[in-house]
N, C-alpha and C positions, 0 to 999 in steps of 0.2 A: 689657696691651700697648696703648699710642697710638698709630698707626700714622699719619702727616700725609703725604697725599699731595699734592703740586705742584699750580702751573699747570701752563697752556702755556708751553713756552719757558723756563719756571724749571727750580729745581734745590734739591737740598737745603742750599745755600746763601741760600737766600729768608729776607726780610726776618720774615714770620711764624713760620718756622720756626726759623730762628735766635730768637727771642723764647720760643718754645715750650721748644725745648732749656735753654737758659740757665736758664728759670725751672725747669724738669725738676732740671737738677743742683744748682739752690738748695736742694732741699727732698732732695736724694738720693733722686732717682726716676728717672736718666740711664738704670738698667736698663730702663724701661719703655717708653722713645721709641724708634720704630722710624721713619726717612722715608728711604724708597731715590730711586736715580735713577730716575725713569719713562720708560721707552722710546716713542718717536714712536708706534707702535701700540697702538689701545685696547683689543685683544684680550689683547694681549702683558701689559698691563698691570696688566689683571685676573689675569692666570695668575700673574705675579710675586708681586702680593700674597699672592694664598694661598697658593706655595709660602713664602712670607713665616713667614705664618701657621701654615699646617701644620710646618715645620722648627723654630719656635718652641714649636708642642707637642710634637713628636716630638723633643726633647732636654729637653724639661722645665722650660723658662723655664717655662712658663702652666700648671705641670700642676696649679693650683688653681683647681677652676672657680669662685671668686667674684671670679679676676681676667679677663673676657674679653677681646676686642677692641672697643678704640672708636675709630673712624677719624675723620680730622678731612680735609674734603677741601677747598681753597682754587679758586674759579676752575674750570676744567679738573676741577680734581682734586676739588670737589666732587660735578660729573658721576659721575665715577667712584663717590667715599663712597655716593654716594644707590642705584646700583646693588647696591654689595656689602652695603649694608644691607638692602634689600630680598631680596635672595638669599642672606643667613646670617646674619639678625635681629641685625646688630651696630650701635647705638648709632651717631651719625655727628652729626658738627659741621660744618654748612657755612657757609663765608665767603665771601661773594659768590660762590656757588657758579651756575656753565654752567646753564640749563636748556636751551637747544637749541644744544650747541656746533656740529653738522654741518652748522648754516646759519650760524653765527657764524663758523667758520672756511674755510671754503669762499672766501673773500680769502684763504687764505693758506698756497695749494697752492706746493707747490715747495722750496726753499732758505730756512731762516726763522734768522736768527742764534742764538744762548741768550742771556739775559739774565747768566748768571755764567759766569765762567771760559772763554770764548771757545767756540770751535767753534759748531757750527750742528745743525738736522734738516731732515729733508726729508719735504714733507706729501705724501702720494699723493691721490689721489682714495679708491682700496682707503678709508684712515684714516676716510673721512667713512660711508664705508657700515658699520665697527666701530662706530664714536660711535653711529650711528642703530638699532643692532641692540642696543645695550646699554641704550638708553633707555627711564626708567621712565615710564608716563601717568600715573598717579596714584600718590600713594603710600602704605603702606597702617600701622598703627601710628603717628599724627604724633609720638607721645609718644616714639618712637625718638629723633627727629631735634630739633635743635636749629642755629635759622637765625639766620645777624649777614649783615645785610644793611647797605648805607652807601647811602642817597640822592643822594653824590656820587659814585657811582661811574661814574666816564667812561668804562668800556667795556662793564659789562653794564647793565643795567635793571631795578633793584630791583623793580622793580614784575612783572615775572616771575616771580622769587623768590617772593614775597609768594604768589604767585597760585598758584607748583606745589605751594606746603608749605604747605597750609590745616590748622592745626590745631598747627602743631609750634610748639616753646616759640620763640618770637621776641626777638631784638635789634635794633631800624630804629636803627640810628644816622644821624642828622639830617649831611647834608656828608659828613665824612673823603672818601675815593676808594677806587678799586679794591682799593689796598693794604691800605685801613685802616690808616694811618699810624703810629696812636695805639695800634696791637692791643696794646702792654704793658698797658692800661689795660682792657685785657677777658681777658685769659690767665689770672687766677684767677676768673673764670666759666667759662673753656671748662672747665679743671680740674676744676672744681664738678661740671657736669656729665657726665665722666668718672668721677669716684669716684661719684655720685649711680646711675650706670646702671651702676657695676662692683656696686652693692650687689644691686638686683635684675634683670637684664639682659630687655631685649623678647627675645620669642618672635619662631622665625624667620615667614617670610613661607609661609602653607600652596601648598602647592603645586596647581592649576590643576586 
């Protein structure tokens, strides 16, 4: 199961996801791609995925363990990947992926449009204190995770990136921007390392 979760304010109509997809049904692997809509709340949104997850085994898509789950989280939605990786040793690709989203969006309380298909959400304060309660400090297995970070990216700061995922396999793409414009041209690496981590999957994170 690939499961690709959003930014903010995106949708499963995003520009990476759509690329993901397409390349998925090139190779007839459409059964494998899972990217829901994510709800305004980061609590909410955790709980989605793994009913996600769990309804996915409990009908018997995944009932071979040498296919697990490897989340791919973009922005926002990397926040998220880095946490469920840490809390169910699942394998995680992030693409200019939040490391302190609840100071990052904190501009941008209130009424906030969607970038696809019209309609809007609405950011509470409540939203910043979920972000902040989900947040990993360090993170532990780097060989889990796999970072594409863009030096042009105009709204996060690579150089965060760089600094929370000391040790995981890295992509610094020189320019492109937040989007990563060009991601056709890296989608048979994320791939790569999807089936590379479905062969022998990290061990979850021990518990405290």
């Amino acid at each position: 199961m690939i499961l690709y979760l959003h930014g903010f304010r995106s949708s499963p109509n995003s520009f990476k996801a759509r690329v993901m997809a397409a390349r998925l049904a090139e190779l007839g692997r459409s059964d494998e791609w899972c990217c829901p809509m994510l709800p305004v709340s980061p609590l909410e949104t955790v709980a989605l995925v793994e009913s996600l997850v769990a309804e996915a085994r409990a009908t018997g898509a995944m009932a071979s363990a040498a296919k697990p789950v490897t989340v791919i989280g973009s922005s926002l939605g990397g926040y998220f990947a880095t946490h469920l990786a840490e809390k169910h040793g699942w394998p995680a690709v992030l693409l200019n992926p939040a490391v302190v989203p609840q100071r990052d969006l904190s501009a941008y309380l209130g009424e906030q449009p969607l970038w696809h298909g019209g309609g809007s959400i609405v950011v509470e304060p409540h939203h910043l204190d979920e972000l902040r309660a989900l947040g990993i400090t360090s993170i532990t297995r780097p060989e889990r995770y796999y970072l594409m970070a863009a030096t042009g990216d105009e709204v996060l700061d690579y150089r965060e990136m760089l600094a929370h995922y000391p040790g995981a396999r890295t992509k610094l793409i020189e320019g492109s921007d937040h989007a990563i414009s060009e991601f056709a041209q890296y989608v048979d690496d994320v791939l790569a390392f999807c089936d590379a981590s479905h062969v022998e999957p990290p061990a979850p994170r021990e518990a405290a």
